[in-house]
C-alpha positions as CSV (number, residue, x, y, z in Angstrom):
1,X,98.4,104.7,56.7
2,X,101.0,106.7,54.6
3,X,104.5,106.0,54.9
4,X,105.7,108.9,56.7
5,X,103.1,108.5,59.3
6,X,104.2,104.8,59.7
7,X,107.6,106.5,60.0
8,X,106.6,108.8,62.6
9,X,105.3,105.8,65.4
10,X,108.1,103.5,64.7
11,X,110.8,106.3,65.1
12,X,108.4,107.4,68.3
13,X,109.0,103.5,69.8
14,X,112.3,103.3,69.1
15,X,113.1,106.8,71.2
16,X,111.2,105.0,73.8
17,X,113.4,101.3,73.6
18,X,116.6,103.6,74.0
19,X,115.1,105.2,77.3
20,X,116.0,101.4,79.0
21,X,119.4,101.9,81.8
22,X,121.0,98.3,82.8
23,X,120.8,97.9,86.3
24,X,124.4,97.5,87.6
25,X,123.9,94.8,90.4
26,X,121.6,92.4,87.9
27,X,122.3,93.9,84.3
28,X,118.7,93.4,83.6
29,X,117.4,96.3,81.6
30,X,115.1,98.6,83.3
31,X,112.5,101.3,81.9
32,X,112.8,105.1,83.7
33,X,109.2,105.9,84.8
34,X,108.8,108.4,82.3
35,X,109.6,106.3,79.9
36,X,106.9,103.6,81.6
37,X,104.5,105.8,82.2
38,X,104.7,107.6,78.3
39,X,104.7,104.3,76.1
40,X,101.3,103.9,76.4
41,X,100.1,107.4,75.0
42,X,102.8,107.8,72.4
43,X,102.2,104.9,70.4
44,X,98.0,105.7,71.1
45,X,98.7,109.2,70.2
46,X,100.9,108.2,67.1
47,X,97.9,106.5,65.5
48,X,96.0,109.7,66.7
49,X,97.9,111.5,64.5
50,X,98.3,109.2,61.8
51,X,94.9,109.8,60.9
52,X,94.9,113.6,60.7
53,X,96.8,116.6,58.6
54,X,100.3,117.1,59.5
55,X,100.0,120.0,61.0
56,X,97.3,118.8,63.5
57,X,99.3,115.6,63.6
58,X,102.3,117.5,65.1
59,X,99.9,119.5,67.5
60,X,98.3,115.5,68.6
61,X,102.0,114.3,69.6
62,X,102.9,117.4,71.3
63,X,100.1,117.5,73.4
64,X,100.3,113.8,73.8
65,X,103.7,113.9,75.3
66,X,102.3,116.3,78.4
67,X,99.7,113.7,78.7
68,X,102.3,110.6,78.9
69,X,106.2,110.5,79.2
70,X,105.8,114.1,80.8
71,X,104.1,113.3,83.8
72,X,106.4,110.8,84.6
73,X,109.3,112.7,83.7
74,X,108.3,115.9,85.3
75,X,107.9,113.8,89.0
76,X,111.3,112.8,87.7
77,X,112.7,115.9,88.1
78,X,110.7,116.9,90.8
79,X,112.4,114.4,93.0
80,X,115.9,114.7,92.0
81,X,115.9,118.5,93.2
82,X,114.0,117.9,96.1
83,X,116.7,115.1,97.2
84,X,119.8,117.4,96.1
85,X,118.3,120.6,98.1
86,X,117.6,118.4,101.3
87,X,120.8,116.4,101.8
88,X,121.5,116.2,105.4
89,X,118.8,118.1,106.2
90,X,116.7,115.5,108.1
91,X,113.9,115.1,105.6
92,X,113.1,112.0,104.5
93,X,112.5,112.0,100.6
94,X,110.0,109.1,99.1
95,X,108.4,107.8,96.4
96,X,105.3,106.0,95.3
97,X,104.4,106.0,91.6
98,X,103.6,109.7,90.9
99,X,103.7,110.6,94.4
100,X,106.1,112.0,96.7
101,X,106.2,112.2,100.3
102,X,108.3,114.6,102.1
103,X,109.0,113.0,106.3
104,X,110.1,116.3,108.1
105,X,110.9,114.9,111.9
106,X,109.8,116.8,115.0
107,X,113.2,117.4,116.1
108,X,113.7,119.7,113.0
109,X,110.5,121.3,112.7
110,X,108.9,122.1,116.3
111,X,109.9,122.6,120.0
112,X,108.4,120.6,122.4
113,X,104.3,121.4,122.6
114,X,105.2,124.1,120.1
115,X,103.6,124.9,116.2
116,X,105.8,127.9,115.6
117,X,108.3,126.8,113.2
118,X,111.9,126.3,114.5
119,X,113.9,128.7,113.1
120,X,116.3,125.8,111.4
121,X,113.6,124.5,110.0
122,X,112.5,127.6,108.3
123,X,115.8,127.3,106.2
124,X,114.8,123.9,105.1
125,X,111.1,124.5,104.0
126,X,113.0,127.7,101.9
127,X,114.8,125.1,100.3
128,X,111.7,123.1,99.5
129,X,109.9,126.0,98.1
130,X,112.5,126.8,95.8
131,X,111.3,123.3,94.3
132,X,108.2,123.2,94.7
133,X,107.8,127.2,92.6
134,X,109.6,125.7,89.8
135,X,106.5,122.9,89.9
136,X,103.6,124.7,89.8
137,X,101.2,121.9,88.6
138,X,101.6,119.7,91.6
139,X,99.3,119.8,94.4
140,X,100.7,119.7,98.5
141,X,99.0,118.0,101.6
142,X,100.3,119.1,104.5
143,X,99.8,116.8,107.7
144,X,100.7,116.9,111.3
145,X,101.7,114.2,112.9
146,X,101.9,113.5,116.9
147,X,102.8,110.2,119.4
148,X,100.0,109.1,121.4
149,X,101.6,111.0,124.6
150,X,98.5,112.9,126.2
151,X,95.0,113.4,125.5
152,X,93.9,112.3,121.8
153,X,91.9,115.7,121.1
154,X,94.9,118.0,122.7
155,X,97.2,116.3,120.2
156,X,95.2,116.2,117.0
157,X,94.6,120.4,117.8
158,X,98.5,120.1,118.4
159,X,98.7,118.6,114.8
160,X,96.3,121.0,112.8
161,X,97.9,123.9,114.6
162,X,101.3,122.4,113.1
163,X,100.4,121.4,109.5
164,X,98.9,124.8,109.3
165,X,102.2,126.7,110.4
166,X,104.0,124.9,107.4
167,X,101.3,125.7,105.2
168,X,101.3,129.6,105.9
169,X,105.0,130.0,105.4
170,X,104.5,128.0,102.0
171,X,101.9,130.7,101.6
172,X,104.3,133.2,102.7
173,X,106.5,132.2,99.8
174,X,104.5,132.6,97.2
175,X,103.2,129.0,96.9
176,X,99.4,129.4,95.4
177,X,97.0,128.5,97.7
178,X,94.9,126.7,95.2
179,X,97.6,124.2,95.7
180,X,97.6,123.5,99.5
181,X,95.5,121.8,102.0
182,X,96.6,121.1,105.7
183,X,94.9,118.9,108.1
184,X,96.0,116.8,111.3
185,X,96.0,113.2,112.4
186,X,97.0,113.4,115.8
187,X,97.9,110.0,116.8
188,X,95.7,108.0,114.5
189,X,99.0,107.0,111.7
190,X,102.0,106.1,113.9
191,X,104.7,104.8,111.6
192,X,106.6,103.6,114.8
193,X,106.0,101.6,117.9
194,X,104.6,104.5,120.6
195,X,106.1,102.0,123.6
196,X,109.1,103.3,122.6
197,X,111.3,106.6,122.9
198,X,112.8,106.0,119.3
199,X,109.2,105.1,118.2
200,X,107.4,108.2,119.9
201,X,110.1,110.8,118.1
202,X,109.8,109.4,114.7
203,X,105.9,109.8,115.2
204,X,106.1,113.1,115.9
205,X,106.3,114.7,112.3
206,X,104.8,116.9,109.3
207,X,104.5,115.1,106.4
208,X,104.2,116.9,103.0
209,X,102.7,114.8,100.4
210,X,103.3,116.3,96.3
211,X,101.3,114.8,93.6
212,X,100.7,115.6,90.1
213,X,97.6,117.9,89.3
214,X,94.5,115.8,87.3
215,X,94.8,116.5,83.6
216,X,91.4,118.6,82.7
């Protein structure tokens, strides 16, 4: 291996060391999960490159990068916008490795027995569009969500009719439909206890769930 390709992996790992933040309640140092997730396929792609002409070597790393630290990164990002557009706006925001789960509660989306969007609630998806546009390769599965009030088949129709309301106005926005899928669960995932008043309103909800497209 020539010198300069040596170089190139050891300058390549030490970019990645410096990605580490101290975490202020322990002080342990921590890895960003773009940094986590790209280690791996830099130093693989390094010795990829190592191996051919410079100028293929430089095409290797680049594409490398997509494959690794930019996945992580780019969920990063993803995330970070989506929490700064919905600030008091009801949504809850999580994450789960790549994934990321939009909670949008009943009380912001629908009226009662309703699936045409609240017109508050149509200012909020506009926000989340304005994201998710910027992010084109991520895909979006829309779900309704209902409390276990009534008959089981009148609220799974309930839910499909109201995952597919979000997903037309995403559609209305420009969103590619190669990227959306809706469907309804009805009762079937309750996140809270259905006994309860409290419990029954956080059931009822869309939930938008954004995940990174498979690389080809």
């Amino acid at each position: 291996m020539k010198l300069t390709h040596r170089l190139a992996i050891l300058s390549t790992l030490v970019i990645l060391t410096g990605c580490q933040t101290l975490d202020p309640y322990t002080g342990d140092s921590q890895t960003s999960n773009a940094t986590k997730y790209g280690i791996g396929a830099a130093i693989v792609c390094g010795l990829i490159g190592a191996g051919e002409s410079s100028k293929r070597a430089r095409n290797a790393a680049a594409g490398c990068g997509a494959i690794g630290a930019g996945v992580g990164a780019y969920m990063d990002n993803q995330e970070k916008e989506l929490r700064d557009q919905l600030v008091n706006s009801g949504v809850q925001v999580q994450r789960d490795g790549d994934n990321i789960r939009l909670i949008m509660p009943n009380n912001i989306t629908f009226g009662t027995d309703r699936y045409d969007l609240r017109d508050s609630f149509t200012e909020v998806l506009n926000s989340v569009v304005l994201v998710l546009n910027k992010y084109p390769d991520t895909t979006l599965a829309i779900v309704g969500h209902t409390d276990s009030t009534g008959a089981a088949s009148y609220n799974m129709e309930l839910s499909q009719k109201r995952a597919s309301s979000v997903a037309s106005f995403l559609l209305s926005r420009q969103v590619e439909a190669s990227r959306i899928s809706s469907s309804g669960a009805g009762e079937s995932q309750p996140i809270a206890d259905n006994q309860t008043t409290q419990g029954r309103a956080l059931n009822r909800r869309v939930e938008l769930g954004i995940v990174p497209k498979q690389v080809q």
